[in-house]
N, C-alpha and C positions, 0 to 999 in steps of 0.2 A: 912351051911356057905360057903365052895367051890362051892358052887350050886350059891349062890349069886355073889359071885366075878367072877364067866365066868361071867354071866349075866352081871355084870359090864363092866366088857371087851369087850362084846359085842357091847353092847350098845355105847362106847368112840370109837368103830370103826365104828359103823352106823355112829355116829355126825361127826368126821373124813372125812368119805366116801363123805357124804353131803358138809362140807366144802368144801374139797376142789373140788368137781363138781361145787360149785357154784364161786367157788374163778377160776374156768378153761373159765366158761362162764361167768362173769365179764372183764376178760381179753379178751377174745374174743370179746365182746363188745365193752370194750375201743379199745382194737386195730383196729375193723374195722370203729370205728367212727374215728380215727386217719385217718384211711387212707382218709375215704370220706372226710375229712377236706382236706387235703393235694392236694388230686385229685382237690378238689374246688380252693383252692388255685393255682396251675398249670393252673386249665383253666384261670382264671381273670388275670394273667400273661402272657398267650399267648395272648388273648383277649385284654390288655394294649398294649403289641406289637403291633399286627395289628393295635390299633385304631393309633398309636403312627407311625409307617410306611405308614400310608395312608396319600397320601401326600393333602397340604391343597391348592386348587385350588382358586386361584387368581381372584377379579372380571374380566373378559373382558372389555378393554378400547376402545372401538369403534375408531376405525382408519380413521382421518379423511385425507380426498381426497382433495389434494387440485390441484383447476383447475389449470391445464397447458397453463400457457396465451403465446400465441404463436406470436414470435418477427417477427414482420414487414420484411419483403425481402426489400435490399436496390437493385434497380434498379442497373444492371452491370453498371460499367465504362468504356468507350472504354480507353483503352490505346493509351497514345500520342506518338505515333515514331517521332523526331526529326528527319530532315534531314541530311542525311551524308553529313559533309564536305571533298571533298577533299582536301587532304592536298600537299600541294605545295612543288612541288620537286626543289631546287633551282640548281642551274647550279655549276655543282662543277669550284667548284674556284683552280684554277692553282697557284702551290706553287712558291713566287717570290725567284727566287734566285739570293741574292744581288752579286755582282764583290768583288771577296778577294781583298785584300786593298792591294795597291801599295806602301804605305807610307814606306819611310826608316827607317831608325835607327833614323837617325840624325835628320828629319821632327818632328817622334814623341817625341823625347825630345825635340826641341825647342815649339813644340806646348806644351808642360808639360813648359817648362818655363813659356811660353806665361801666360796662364793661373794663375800659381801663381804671375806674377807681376799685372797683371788686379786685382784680388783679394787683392793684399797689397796696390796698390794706381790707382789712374786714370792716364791714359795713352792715347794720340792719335795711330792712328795709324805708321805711321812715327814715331812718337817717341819711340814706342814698337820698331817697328825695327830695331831703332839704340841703342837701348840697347841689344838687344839680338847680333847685331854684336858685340857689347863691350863683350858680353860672348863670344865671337869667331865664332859665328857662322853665315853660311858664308850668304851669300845677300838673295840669291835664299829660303833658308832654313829661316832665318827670316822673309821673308814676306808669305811665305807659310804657316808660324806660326801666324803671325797675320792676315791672311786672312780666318784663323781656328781654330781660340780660343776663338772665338763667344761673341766677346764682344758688346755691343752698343753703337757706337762711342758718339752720342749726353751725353750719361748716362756718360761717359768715362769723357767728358766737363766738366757737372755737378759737378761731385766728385773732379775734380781739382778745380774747381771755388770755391765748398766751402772749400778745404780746404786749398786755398787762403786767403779768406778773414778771417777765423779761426786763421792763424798765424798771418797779417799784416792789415794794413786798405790799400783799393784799392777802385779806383773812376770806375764807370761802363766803362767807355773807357781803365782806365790803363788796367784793369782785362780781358777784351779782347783780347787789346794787349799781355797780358803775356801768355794767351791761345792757343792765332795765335804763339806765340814765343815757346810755348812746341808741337809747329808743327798740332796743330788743326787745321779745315777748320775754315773760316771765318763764318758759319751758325755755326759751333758746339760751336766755344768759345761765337756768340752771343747768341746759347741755353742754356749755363752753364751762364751768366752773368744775363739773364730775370729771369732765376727760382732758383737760387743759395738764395734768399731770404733775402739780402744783406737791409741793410739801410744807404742810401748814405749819409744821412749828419752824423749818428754816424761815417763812415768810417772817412770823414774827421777831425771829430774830433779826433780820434785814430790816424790819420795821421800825423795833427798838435802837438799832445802832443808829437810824435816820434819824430820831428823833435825837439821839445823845450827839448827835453830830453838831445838829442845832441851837441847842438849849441844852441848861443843866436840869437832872430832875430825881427827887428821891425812888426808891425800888419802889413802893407802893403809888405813886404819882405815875411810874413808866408803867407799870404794871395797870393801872384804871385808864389809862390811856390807849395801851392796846385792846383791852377789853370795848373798851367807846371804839375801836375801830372795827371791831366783829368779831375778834380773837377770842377764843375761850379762855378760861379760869387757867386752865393745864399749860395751853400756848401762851397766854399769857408771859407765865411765872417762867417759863421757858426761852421766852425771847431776854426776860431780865438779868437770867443769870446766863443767859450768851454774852451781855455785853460788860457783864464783872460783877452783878448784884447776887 
C-alpha cells in the first residue's frame, strides 16, 4: 500500500514536470511569434514612411520660347538749334527831373477855388476872374487861377447855354447875347447856342406865356415883343398862337 502511493507521487510529478516543459515551450512560441508579428509590423511602418516622404514628381510642362520679335531702329533725328536772338540793349533813359513848383500859397488856393466854381456852374473866363476877385483875391492871382484850372472854355459856354434855356425861354440871338454878356468870346456863346439843343419855336412859346402871365397884351403887341427879344417873324407868330392868339 505505501509502495503504491510513492508510485503515485511519482508519477503526478512525471505529469507535473511535463506540463509545465510544455506549458514553458508554448510560451516560448507565442512569445516569439509575437515578436516576429511586431518586427513585421515596424518594418510596413517604416516602409509606409518612405513610400509617404518620397516626394511625388510633377509632370514636366515644356517651356515654351517664345521668339523675340525685334523692334525696328527709328532713324536718329538731328536736333533743330534755333538761332540766337540777340537781344536788344536799349539806351538807358535819363531820369527827367521836373522844376519844384513855384506856385504860392495864395495861387494855389485861388486855382482850388477856380476849380470848384467850374464844377458847380459854367463859367467864362473873365467871368471866373471877376469872381474870384469878388473872393478878394488879387488880379494877378485870379487869372493865374483861371489860366490853371483846366477848364474848356467852349464846354464852359455849353453848360451856361443850357442852363439858360432850362430856367427861361431864350431866342437863339437873345442866348448869345446873354453869353457874350457873362463875358464869353463871341465863337464860345455861338458854340453853346448851336449845340445847347434848344427848340426855338417851343422857346418862344415859353416866352410868350411869360410874358401873358405878367401882363395883358394884344397878338401883334406879344408878337413885336418877341421879335424885340431875338425871335423870328415865324417864332414869333408861333409862340402867339401857343398861348390862344
Amino acid at each position: 500500500m505505501r509502495r503504491f502511493f510513492a508510485v503515485s507521487i511519482a508519477a503526478i510529478a512525471v505529469i507535473a514536470c511535463f506540463t509545465g516543459c510544455g506549458d514553458d515551450e508554448s510560451s516560448k512560441k507565442s512569445g516569439s511569434s509575437s515578436e516576429v508579428s511586431t518586427e513585421k509590423e515596424s518594418m510596413e511602418e517604416v516602409t509606409a514612411l518612405k513610400n509617404d516622404e518620397t516626394p511625388t514628381k510633377e509632370p514636366e510642362t515644356e517651356k515654351t520660347i517664345e521668339a523675340k520679335t525685334e523692334k525696328p531702329s527709328e532713324p536718329p533725328t538731328e536736333k533743330i538749334t534755333e538761332p540766337k536772338t540777340e537781344k536788344k540793349t536799349e539806351p538807358p533813359t535819363e531820369k527827367i527831373t521836373q522844376p519844384e513848383s513855384t506856385e504860392t500859397l495864395s495861387q494855389k488856393n485861388a486855382v482850388k477855388s477856380a476849380k470848384s466854381y467850374i464844377n458847380y456852374s459854367g463859367f467864362s473866363h473873365d467871368g471866373l476872374v471877376s469872381q474870384l476877385e469878388y473872393e478878394k483875391y488879387s488880379h494877378e492871382d485870379a487869372v493865374y487861377a483861371a489860366d490853371n484850372c483846366g477848364a474848356d472854355w467852349n464846354s464852359e459856354a455849353l453848360e451856361s447855354a443850357k442852363s439858360y434855356i432850362d430856367y427861361s425861354g431864350f431866342s437863339y440871338t437873345g442866348l448869345v447875347s446873354q453869353l457874350e454878356y457873362e463875358k464869353f468870346t463871341h465863337e464860345q456863346a455861338t458854340y453853346g447856342a448851336d449845340n445847347c439843343g434848344a427848340d426855338w419855336n417851343s422857346e418862344a412859346a415859353e416866352t410868350a406865356q411869360s410874358y401873358m402871365n405878367y401882363t395883358s397884351m394884344s397878338r401883334e403887341e406879344l408878337i413885336d415883343q418877341l421879335i424885340y427879344e431875338g425871335f423870328t417873324q415865324a417864332q414869333a407868330e408861333y409862340g402867339a398862337q401857343a398861348v390862344g392868339y
